[in-house]
C-alpha positions as CSV (number, residue, x, y, z in Angstrom):
1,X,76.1,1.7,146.2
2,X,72.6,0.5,147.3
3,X,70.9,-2.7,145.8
4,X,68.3,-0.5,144.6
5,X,70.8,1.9,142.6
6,X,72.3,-0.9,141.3
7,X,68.9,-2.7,140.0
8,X,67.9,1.1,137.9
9,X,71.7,1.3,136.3
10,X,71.6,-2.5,135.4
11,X,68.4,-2.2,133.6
12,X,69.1,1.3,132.2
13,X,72.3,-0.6,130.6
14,X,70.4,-3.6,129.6
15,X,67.6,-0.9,127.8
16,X,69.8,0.8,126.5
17,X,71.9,-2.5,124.7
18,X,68.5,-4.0,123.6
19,X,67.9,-0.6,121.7
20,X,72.1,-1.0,120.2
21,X,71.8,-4.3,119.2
22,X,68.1,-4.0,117.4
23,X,69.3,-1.4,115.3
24,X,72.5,-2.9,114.1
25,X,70.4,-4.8,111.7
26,X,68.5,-2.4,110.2
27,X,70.8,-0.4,108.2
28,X,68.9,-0.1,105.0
29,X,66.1,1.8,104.0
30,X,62.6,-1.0,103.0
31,X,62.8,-2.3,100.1
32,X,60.7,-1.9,96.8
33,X,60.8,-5.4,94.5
34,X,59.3,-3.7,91.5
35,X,61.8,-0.9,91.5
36,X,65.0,-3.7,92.2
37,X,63.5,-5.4,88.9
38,X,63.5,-2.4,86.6
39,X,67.0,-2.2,88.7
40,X,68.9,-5.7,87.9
41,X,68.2,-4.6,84.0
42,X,69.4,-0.8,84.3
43,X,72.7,0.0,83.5
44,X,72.7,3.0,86.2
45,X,74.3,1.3,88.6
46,X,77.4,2.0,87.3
47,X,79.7,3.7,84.9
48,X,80.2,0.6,82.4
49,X,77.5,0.2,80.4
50,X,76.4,-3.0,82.1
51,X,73.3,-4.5,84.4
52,X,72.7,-6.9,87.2
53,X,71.3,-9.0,84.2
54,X,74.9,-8.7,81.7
55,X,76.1,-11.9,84.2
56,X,72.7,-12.8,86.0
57,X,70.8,-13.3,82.0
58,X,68.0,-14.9,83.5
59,X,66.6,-12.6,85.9
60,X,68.7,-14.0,89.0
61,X,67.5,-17.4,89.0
62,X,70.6,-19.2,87.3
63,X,73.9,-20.6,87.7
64,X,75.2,-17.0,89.6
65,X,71.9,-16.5,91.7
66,X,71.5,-15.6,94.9
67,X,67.8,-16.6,95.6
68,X,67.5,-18.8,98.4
69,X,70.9,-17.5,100.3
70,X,70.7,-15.8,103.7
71,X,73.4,-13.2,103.3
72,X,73.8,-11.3,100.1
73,X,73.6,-7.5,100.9
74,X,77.4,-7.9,100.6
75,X,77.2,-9.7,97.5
76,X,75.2,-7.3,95.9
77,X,77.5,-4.5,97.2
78,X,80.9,-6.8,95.6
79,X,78.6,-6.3,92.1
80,X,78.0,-2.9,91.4
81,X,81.7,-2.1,92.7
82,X,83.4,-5.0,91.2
83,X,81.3,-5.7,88.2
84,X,79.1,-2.8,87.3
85,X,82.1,-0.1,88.5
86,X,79.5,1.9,90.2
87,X,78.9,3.2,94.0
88,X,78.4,0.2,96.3
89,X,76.8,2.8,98.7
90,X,73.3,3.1,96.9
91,X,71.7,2.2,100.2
92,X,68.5,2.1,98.5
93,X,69.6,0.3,95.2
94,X,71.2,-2.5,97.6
95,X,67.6,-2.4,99.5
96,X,65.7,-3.1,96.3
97,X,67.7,-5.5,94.6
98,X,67.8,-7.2,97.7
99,X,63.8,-6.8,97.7
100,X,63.4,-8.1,94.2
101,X,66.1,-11.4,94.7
102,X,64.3,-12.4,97.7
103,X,60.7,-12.4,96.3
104,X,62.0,-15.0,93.3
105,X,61.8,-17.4,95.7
């Protein structure tokens, strides 16, 4: 194999992992912090009868808050399974709680 051929398939590879790698992080949809509010108080989420705000009472910002943490998607996914009994797969519920925990900051 020429120099040149292998130039082209080393930067088709190296294009091609940029484009992998930056969309490994982007798995869910934007986020909306006025719709995550009205979501850590609805009781939706799951099949129990409870909220985001039955354990968080104040909004997120106590004792069991997550503002200021780097990784919570996960977190948030352990509560409506766990806690609320619901679907941890609401991409877009996760998106906007996320959303609304991030801008107490």
């Amino acid at each position: 194999m020429k120099t040149k051929d292998i130039a082209i398939l080393t930067s088709f590879v190296a294009i091609l992992l940029i484009q992998i790698v930056g969309c490994a992080g982007s798995t869910l949809p934007p986020g909306d912090a006025a719709r995550g509010k009205a979501l850590f108080a609805d009781t939706s989420l799951g099949t129990n009868g409870k909220s985001c705000n039955t354990c968080h009472t104040d909004l997120g910002r106590g004792e069991k808050s997550l503002v200021g943490k780097k990784a919570f998607e996960h977190t948030i996914r352990d509560c409506i399974q766990a806690a609320l009994q619901g679907d941890p797969g609401q991409e877009q519920a996760v998106s906007d709680l996320k959303a609304y925990i991030e801008s107490l900051k």
